[in-house]
N, CA, C and O atoms as a GROMACS GRO file, in nm:
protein
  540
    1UNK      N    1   7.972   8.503  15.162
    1UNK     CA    2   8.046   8.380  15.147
    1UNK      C    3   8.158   8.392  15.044
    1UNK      O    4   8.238   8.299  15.032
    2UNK      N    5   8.168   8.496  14.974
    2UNK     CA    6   8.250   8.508  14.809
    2UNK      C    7   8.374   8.548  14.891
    2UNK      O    8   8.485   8.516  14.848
    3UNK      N    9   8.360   8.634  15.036
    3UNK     CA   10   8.447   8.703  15.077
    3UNK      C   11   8.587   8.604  15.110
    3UNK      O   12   8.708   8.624  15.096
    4UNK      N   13   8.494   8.466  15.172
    4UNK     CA   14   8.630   8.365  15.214
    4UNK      C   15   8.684   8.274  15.104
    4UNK      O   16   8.746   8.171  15.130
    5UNK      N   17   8.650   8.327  14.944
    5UNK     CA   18   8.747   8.263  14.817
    5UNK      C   19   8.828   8.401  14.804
    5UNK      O   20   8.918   8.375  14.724
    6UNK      N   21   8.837   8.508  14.835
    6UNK     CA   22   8.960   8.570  14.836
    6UNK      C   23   9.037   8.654  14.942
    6UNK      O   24   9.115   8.748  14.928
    7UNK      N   25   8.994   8.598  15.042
    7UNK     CA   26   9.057   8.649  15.138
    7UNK      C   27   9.189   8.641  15.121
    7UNK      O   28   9.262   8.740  15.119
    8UNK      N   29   9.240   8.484  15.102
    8UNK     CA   30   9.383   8.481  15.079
    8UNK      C   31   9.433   8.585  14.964
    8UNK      O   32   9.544   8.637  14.975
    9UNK      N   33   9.354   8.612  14.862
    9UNK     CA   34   9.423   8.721  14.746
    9UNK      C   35   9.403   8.886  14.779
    9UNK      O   36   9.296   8.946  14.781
   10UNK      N   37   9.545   8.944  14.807
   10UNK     CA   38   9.527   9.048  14.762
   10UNK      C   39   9.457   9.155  14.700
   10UNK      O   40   9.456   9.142  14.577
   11UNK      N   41   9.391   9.267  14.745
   11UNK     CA   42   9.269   9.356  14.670
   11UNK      C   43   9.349   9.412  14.593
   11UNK      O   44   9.322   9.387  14.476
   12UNK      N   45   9.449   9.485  14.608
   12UNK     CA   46   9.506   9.598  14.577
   12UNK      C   47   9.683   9.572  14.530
   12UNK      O   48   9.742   9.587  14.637
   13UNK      N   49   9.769   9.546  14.444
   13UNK     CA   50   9.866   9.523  14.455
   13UNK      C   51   9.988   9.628  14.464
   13UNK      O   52   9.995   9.741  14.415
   14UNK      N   53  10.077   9.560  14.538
   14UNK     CA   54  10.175   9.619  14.617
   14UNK      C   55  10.274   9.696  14.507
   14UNK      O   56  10.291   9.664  14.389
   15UNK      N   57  10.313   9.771  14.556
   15UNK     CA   58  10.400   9.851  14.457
   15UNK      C   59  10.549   9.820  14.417
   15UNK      O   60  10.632   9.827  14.507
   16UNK      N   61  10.579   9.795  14.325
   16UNK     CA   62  10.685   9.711  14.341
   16UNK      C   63  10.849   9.789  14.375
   16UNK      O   64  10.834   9.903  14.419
   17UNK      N   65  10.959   9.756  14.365
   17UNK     CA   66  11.050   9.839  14.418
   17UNK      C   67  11.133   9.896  14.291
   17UNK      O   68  11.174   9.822  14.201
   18UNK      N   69  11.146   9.984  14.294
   18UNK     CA   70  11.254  10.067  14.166
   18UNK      C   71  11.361  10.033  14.183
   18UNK      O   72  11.401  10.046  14.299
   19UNK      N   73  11.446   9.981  14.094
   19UNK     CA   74  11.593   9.975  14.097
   19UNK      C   75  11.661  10.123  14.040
   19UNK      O   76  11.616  10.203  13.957
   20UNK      N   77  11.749  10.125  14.096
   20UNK     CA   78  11.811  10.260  14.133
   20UNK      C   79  11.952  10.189  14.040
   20UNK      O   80  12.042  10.135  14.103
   21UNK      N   81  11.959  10.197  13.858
   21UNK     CA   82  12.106  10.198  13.863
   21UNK      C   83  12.233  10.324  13.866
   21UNK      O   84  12.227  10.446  13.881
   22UNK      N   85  12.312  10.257  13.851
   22UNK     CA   86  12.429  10.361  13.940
   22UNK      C   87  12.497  10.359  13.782
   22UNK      O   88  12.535  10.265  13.712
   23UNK      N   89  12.493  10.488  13.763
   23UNK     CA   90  12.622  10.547  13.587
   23UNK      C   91  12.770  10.533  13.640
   23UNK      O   92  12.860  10.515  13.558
   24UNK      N   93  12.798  10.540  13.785
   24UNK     CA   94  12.899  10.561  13.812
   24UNK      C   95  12.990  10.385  13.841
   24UNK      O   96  13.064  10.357  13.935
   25UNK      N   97  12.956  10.311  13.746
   25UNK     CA   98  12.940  10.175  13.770
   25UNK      C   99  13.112  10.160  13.671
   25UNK      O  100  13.149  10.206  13.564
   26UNK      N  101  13.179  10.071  13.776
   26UNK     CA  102  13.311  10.057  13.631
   26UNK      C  103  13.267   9.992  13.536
   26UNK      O  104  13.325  10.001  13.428
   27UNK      N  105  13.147   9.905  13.551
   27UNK     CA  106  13.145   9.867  13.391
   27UNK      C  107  13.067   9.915  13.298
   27UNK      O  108  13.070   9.862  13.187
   28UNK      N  109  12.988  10.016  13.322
   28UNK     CA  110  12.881  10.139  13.254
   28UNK      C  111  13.008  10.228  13.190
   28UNK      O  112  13.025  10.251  13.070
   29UNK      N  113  13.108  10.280  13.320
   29UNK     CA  114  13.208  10.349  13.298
   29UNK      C  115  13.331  10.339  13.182
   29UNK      O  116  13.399  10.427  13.130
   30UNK      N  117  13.331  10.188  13.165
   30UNK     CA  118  13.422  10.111  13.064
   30UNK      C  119  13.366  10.100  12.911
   30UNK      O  120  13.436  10.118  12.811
   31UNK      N  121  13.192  10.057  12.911
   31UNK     CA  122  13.114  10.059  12.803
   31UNK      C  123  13.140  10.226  12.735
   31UNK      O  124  13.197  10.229  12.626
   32UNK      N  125  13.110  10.318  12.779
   32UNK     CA  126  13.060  10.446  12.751
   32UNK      C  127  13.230  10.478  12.675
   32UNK      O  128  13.242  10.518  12.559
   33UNK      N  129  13.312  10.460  12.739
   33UNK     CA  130  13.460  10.481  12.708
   33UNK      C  131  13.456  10.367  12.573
   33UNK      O  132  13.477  10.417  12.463
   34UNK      N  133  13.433  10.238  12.578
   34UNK     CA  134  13.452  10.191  12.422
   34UNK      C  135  13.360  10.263  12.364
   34UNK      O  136  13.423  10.321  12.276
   35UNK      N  137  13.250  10.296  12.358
   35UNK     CA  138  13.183  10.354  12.286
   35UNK      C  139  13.224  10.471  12.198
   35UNK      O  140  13.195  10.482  12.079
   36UNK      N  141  13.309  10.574  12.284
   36UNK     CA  142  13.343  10.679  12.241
   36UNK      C  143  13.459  10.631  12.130
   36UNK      O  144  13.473  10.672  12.015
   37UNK      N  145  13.550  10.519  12.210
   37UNK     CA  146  13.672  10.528  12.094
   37UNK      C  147  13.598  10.496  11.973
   37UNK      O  148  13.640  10.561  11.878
   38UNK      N  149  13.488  10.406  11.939
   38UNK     CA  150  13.470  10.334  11.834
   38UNK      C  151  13.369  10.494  11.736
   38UNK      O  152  13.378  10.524  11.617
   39UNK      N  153  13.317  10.535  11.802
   39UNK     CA  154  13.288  10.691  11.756
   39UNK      C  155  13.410  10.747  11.700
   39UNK      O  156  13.430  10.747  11.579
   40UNK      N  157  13.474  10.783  11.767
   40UNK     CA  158  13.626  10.847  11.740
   40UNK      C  159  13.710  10.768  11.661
   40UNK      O  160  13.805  10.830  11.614
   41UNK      N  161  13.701  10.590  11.618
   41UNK     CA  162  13.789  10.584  11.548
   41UNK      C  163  13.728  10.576  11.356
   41UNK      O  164  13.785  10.545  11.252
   42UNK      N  165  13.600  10.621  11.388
   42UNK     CA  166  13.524  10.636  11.228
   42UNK      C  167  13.568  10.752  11.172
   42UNK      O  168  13.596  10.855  11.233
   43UNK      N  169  13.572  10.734  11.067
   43UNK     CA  170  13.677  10.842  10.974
   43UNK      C  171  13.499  10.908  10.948
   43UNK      O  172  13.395  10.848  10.923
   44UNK      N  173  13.529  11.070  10.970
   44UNK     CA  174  13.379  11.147  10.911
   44UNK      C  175  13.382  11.128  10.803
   44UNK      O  176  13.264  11.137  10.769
   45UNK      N  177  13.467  11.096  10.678
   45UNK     CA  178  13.434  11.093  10.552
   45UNK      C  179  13.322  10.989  10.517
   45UNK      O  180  13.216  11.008  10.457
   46UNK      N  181  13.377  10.873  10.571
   46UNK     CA  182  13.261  10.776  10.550
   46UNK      C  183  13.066  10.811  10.622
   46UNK      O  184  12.959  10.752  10.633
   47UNK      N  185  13.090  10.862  10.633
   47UNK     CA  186  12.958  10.939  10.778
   47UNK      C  187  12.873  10.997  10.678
   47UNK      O  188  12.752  10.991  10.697
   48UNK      N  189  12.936  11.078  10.530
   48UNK     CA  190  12.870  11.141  10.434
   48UNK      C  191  12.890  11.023  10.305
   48UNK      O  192  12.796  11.024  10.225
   49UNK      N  193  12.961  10.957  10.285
   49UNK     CA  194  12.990  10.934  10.191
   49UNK      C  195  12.868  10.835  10.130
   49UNK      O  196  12.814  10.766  10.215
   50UNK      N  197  12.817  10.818   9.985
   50UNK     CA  198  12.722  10.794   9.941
   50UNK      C  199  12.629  10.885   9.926
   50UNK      O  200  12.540  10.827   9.864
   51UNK      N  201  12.595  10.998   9.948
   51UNK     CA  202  12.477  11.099   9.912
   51UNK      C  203  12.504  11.209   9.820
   51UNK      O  204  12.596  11.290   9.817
   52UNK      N  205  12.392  11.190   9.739
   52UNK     CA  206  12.417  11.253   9.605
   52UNK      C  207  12.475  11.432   9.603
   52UNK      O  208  12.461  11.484   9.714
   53UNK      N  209  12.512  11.491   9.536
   53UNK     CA  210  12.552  11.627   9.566
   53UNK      C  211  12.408  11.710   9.460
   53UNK      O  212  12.383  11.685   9.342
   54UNK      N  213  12.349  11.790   9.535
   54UNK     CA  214  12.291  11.861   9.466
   54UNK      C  215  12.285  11.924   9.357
   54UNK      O  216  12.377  12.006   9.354
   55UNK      N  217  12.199  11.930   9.233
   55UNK     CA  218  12.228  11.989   9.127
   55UNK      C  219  12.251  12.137   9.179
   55UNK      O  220  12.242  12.163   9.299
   56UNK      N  221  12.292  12.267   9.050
   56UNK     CA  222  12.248  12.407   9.089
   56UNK      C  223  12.096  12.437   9.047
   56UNK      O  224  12.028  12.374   8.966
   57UNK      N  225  12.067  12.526   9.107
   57UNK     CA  226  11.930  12.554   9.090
   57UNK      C  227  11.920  12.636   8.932
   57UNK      O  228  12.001  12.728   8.919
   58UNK      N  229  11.848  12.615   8.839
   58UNK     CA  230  11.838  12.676   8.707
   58UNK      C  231  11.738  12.755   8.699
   58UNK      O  232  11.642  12.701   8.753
   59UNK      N  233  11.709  12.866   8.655
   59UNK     CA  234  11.623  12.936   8.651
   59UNK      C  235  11.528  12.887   8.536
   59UNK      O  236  11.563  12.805   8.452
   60UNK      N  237  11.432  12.933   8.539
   60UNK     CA  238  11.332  12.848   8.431
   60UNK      C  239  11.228  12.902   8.414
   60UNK      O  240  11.178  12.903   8.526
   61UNK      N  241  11.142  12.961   8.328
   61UNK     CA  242  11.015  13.013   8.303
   61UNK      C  243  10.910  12.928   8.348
   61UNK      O  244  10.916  12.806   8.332
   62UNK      N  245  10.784  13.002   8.422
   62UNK     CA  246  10.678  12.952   8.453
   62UNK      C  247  10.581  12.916   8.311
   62UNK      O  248  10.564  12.982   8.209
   63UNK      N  249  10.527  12.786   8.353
   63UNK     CA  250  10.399  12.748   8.294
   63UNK      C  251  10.278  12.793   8.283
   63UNK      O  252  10.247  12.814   8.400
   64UNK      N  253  10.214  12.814   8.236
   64UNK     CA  254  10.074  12.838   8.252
   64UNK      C  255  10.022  12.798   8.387
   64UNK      O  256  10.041  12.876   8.480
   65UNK      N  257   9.958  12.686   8.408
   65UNK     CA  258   9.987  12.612   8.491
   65UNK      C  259  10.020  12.660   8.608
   65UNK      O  260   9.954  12.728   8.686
   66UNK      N  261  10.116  12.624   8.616
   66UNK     CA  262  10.189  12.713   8.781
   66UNK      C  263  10.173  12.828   8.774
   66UNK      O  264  10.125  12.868   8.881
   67UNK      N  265  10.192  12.932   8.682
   67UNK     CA  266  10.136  13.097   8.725
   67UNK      C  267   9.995  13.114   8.754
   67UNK      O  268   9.959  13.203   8.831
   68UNK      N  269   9.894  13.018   8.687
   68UNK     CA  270   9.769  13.015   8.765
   68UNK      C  271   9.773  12.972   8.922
   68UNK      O  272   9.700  13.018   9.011
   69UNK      N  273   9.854  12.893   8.932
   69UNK     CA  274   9.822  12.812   9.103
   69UNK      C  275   9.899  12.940   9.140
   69UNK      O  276   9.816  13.017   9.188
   70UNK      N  277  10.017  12.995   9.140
   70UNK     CA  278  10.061  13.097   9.187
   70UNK      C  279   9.985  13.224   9.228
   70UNK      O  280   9.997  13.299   9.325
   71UNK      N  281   9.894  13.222   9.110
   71UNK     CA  282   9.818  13.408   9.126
   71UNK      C  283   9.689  13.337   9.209
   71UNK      O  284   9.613  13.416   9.265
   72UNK      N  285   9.666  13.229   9.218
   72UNK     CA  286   9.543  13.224   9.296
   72UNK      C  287   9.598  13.218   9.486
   72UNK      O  288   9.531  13.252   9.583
   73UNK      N  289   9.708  13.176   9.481
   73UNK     CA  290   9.764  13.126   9.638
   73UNK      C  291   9.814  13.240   9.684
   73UNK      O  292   9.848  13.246   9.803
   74UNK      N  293   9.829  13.370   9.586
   74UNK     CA  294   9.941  13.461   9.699
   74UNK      C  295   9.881  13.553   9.608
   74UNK      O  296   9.892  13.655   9.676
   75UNK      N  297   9.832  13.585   9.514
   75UNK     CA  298   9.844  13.695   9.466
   75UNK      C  299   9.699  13.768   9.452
   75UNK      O  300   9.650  13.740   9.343
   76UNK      N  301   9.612  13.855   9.529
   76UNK     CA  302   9.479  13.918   9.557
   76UNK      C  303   9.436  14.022   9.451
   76UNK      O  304   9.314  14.041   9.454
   77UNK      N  305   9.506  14.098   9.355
   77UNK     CA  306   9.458  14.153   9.297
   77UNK      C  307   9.532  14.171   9.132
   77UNK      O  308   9.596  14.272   9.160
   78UNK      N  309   9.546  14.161   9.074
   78UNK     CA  310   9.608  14.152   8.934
   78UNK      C  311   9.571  14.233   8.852
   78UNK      O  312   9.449  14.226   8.838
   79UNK      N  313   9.631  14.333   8.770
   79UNK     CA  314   9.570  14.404   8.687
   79UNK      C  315   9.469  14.470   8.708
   79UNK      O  316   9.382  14.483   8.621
   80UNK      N  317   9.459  14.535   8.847
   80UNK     CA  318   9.314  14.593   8.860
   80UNK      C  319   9.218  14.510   8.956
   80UNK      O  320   9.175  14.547   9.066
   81UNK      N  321   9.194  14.394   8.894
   81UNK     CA  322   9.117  14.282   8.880
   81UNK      C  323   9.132  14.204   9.038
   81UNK      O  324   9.234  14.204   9.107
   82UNK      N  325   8.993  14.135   9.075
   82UNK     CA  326   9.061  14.042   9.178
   82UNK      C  327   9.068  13.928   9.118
   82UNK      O  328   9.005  13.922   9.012
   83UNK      N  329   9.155  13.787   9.168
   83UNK     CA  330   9.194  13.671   9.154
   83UNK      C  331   9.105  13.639   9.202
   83UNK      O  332   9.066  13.683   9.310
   84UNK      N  333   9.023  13.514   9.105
   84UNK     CA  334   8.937  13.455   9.154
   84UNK      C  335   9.021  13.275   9.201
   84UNK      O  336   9.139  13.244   9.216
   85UNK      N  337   8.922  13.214   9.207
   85UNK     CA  338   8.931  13.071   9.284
   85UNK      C  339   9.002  13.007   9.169
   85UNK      O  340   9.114  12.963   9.190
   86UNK      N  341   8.962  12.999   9.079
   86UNK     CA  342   9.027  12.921   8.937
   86UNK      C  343   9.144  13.028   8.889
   86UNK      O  344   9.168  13.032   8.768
   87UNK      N  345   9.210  13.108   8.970
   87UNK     CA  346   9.343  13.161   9.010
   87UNK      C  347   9.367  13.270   8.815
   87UNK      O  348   9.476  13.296   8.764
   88UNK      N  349   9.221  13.308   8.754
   88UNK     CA  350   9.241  13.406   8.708
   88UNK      C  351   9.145  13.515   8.694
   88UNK      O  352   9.031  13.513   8.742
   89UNK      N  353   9.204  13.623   8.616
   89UNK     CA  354   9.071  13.722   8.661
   89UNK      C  355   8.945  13.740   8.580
   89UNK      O  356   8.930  13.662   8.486
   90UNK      N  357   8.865  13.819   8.599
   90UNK     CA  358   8.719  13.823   8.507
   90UNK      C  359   8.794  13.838   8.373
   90UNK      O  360   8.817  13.754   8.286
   91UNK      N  361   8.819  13.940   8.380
   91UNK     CA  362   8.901  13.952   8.218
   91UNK      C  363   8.953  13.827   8.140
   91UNK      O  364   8.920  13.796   8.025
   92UNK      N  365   9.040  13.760   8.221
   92UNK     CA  366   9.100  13.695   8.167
   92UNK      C  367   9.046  13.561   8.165
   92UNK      O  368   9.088  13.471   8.093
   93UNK      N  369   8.963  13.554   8.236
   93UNK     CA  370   8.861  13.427   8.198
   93UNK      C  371   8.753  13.448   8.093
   93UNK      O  372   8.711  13.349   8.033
   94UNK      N  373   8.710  13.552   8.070
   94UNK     CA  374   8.661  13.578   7.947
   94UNK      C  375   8.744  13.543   7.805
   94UNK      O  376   8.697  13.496   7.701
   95UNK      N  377   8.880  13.580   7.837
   95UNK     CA  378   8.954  13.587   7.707
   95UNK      C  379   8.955  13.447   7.633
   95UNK      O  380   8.928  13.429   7.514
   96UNK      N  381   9.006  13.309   7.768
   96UNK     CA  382   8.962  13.215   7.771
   96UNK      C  383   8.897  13.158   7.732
   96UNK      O  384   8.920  13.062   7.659
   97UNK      N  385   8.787  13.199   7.768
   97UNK     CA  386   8.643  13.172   7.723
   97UNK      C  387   8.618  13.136   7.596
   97UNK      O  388   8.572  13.039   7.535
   98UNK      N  389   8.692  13.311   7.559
   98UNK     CA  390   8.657  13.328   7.373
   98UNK      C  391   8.744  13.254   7.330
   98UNK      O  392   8.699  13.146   7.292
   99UNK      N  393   8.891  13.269   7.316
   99UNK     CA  394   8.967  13.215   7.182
   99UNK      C  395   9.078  13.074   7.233
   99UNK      O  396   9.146  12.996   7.167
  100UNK      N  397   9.053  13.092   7.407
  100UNK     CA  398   9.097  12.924   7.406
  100UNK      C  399   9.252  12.933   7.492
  100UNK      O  400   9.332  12.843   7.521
  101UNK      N  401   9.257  13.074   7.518
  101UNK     CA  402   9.445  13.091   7.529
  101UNK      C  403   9.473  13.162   7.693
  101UNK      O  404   9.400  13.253   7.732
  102UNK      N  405   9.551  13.123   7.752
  102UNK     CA  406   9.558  13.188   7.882
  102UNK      C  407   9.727  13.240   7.842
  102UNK      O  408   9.808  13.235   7.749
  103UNK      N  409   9.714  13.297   8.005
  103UNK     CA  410   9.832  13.395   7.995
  103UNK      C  411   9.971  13.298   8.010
  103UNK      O  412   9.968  13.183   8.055
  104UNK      N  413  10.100  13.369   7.962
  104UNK     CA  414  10.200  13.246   7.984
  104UNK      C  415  10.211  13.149   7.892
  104UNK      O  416  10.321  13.102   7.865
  105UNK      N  417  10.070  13.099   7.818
  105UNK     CA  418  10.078  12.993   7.767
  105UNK      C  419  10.109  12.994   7.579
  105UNK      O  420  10.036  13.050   7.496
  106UNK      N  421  10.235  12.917   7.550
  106UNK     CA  422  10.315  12.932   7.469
  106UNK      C  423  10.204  12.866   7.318
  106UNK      O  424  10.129  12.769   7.316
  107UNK      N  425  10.239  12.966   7.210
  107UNK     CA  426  10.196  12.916   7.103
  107UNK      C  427  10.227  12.763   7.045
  107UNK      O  428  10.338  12.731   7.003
  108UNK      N  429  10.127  12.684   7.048
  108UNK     CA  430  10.178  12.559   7.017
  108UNK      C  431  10.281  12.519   6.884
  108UNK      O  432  10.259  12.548   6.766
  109UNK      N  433  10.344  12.481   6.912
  109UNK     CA  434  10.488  12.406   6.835
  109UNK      C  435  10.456  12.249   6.720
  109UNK      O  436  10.429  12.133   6.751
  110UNK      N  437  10.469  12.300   6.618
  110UNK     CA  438  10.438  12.174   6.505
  110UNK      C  439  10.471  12.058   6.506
  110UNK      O  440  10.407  11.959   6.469
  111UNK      N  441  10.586  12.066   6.555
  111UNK     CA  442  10.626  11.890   6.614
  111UNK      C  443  10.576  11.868   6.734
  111UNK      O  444  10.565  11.746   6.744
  112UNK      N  445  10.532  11.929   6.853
  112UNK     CA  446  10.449  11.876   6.934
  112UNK      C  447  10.300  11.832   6.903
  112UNK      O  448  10.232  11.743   6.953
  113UNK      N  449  10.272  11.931   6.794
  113UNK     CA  450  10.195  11.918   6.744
  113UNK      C  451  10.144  11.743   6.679
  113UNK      O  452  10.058  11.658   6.700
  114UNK      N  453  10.258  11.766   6.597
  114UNK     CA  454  10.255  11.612   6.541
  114UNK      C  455  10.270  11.476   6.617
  114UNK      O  456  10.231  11.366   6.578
  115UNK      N  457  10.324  11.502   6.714
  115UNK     CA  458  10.390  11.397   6.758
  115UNK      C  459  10.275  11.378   6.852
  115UNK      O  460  10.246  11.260   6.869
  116UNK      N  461  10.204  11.463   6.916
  116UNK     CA  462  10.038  11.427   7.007
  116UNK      C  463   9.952  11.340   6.934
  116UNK      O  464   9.902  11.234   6.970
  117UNK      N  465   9.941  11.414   6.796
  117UNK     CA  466   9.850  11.388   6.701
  117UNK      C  467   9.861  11.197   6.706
  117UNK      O  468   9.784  11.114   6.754
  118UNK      N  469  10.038  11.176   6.606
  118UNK     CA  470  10.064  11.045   6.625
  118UNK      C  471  10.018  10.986   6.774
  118UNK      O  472   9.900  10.952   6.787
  119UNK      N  473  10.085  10.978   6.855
  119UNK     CA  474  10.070  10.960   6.980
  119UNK      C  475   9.884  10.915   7.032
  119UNK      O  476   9.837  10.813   7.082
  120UNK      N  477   9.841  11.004   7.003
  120UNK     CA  478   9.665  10.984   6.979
  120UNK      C  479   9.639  10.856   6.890
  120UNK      O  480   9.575  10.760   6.933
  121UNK      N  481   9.692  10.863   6.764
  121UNK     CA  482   9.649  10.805   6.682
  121UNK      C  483   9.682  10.633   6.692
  121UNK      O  484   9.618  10.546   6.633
  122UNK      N  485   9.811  10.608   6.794
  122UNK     CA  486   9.896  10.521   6.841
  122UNK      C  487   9.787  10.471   6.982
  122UNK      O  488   9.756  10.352   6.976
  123UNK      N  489   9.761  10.506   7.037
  123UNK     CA  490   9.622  10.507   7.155
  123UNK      C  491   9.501  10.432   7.122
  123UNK      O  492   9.451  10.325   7.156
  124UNK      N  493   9.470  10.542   7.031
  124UNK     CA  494   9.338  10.460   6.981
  124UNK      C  495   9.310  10.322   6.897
  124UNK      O  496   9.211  10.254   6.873
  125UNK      N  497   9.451  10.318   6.867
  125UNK     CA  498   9.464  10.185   6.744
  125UNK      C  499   9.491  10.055   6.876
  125UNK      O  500   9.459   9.940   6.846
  126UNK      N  501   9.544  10.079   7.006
  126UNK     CA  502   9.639  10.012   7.138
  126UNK      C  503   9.471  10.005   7.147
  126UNK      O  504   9.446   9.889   7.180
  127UNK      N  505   9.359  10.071   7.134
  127UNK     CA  506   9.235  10.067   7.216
  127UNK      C  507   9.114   9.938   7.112
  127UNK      O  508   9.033   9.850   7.141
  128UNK      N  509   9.160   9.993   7.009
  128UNK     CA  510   9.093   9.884   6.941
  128UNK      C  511   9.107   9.766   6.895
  128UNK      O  512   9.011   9.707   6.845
  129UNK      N  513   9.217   9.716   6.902
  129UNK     CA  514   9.309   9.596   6.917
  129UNK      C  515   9.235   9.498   7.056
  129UNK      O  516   9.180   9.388   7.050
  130UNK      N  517   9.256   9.572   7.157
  130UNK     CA  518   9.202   9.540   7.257
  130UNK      C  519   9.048   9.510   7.300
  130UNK      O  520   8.991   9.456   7.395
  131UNK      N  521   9.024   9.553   7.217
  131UNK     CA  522   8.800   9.586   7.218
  131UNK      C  523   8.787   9.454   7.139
  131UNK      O  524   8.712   9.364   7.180
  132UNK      N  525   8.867   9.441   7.015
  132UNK     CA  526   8.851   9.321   6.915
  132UNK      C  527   8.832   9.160   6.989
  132UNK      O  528   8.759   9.061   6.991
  133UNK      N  529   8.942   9.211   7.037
  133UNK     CA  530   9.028   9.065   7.138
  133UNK      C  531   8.892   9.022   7.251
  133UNK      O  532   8.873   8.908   7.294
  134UNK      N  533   8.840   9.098   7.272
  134UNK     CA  534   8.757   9.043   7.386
  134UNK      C  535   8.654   8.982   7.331
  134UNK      O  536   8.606   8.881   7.382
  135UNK      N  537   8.604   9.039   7.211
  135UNK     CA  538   8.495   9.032   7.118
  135UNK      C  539   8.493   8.876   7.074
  135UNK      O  540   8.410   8.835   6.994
   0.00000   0.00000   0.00000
């Protein structure tokens, strides 16, 4: 009985028809032609203009830091030694170990020195100010 509520409808729908447009159209033909002049009448200067010019590249000594990520990503054997995962070798993680100093890494400087120190000391005072206040 379900069959005679859709008999009148369609099972399957019809495919519909493709329009076929034509490039060779005078007014496709007319668009494409303004198009080009308005291309052609932009000056290329403006096309770049606004983007910054690159610095030169400066050469610069590696960090600690980066010569570790370096010897661990590309570099398999060092001094004998293999590169381990924490990108230095037995040796030199021992050295580490003992007196605190890796390779590359520059004897600390007295005004950096000081100025951490302050800097710390500027922190902790920003920390207890704040602990008070809630109190």
């Amino acid at each position: 009985m379900a069959y005679r509520i859709w008999k009148g409808l369609p099972l399957v729908k019809k495919k519909s028809k493709k329009y076929k447009y034509k490039s060779s159209g005078k007014d496709s033909k007319a668009r494409a032609e303004e198009i080009l002049k308005l291309i052609r009448s932009r000056d290329e200067k403006r096309i770049w203009h606004g983007f910054p010019e690159r610095e030169p590249v400066s050469n610069r000594p590696m960090d600690a830091d980066n010569w570790q990520t370096f010897k661990k990503n590309f570099v398999d054997l060092y001094g004998g030694e293999k590169v381990k995962e924490t990108g230095m070798t037995d040796s030199e993680f021992f050295d580490w170990f003992k007196t605190g100093k890796r390779e590359l890494e520059e004897p600390p400087n007295k005004l950096r020195a000081l100025l951490s120190e302050l800097h710390a000391h500027e922190n902790a005072a920003a920390r207890n100010k704040k602990s008070v206040k809630k109190k």
